[in-house]
C-alpha distance (Angstrom), angle and dihedral (degrees) to the residues before:
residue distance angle dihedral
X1 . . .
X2 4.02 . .
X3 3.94 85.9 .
X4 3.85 114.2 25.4
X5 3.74 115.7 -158.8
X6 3.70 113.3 -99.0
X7 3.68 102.5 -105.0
X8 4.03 83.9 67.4
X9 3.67 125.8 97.7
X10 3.43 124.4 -144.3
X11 3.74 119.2 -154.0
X12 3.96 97.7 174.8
X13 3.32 128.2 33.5
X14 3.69 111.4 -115.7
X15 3.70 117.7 -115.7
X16 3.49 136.5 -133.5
X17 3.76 110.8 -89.7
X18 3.72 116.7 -114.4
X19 3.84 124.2 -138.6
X20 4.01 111.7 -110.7
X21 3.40 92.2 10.3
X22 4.14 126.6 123.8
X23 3.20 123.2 -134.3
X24 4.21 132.6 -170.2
X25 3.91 122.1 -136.1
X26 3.65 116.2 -160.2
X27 4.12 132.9 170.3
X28 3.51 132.3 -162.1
X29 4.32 150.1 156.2
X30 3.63 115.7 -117.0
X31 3.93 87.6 -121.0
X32 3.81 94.3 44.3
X33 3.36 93.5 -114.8
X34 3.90 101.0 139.2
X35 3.96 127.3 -1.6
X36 3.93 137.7 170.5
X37 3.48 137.0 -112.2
X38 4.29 110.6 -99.0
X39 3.95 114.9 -104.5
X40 3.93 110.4 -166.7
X41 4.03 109.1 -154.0
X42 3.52 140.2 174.7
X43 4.23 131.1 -147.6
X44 3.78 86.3 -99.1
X45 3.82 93.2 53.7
X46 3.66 90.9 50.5
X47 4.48 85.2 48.5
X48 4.28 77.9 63.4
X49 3.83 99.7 53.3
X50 3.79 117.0 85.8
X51 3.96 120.8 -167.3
X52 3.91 113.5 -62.9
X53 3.94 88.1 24.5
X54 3.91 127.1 118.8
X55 3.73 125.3 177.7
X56 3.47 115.2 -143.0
X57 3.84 146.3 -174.7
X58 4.26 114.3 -91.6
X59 3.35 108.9 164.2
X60 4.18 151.7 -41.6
X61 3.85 126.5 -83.8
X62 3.61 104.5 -146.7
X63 3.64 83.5 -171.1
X64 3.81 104.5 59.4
X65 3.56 89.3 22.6
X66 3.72 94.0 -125.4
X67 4.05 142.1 124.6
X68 4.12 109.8 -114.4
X69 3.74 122.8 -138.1
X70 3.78 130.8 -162.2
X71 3.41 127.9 -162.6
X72 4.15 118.5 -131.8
X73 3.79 142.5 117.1
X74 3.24 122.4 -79.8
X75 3.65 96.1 -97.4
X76 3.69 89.5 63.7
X77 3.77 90.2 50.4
X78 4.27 85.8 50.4
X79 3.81 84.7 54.7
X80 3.81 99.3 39.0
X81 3.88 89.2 44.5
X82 3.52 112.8 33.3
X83 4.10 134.4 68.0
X84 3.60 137.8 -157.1
């Protein structure tokens, strides 16, 4: 995400990433045609991730009241995410 590939388009310029703070990822087409699921991250998740990694969302703990994010490539998230 620090250098996009060419054939992206950047309408903001991305900030620099504060310490502590939360931040929302979110990805769309313009015609609404396909879309992800949201990942919320902080500069210290991003310290975890090593190239070829995502985090992504897995689940709800109703006890700590919190999302919970793993950390894998994307063909575990195909695996963890998709069904026959």
């Amino acid at each position: 995400m620090a250098e996009p590939r060419a054939s992206w388009r950047v309408e903001r310029k991305l900030v620099t990433l504060q310490p502590g703070r939360s931040y929302p990822l979110y990805g769309w087409t313009r015609d609404n045609s396909s879309s992800t699921g949201d990942v919320t991250f902080t500069l210290a998740d991003l310290e975890q991730l090593n190239p070829g990694q995502v985090r992504y969302l897995v689940g709800y703990d109703e006890k700590r009241e919190e999302h919970v994010y793993e950390i894998g490539s994307p063909i575990t998230i195909r695996a963890d995410s998709c069904s026959e």
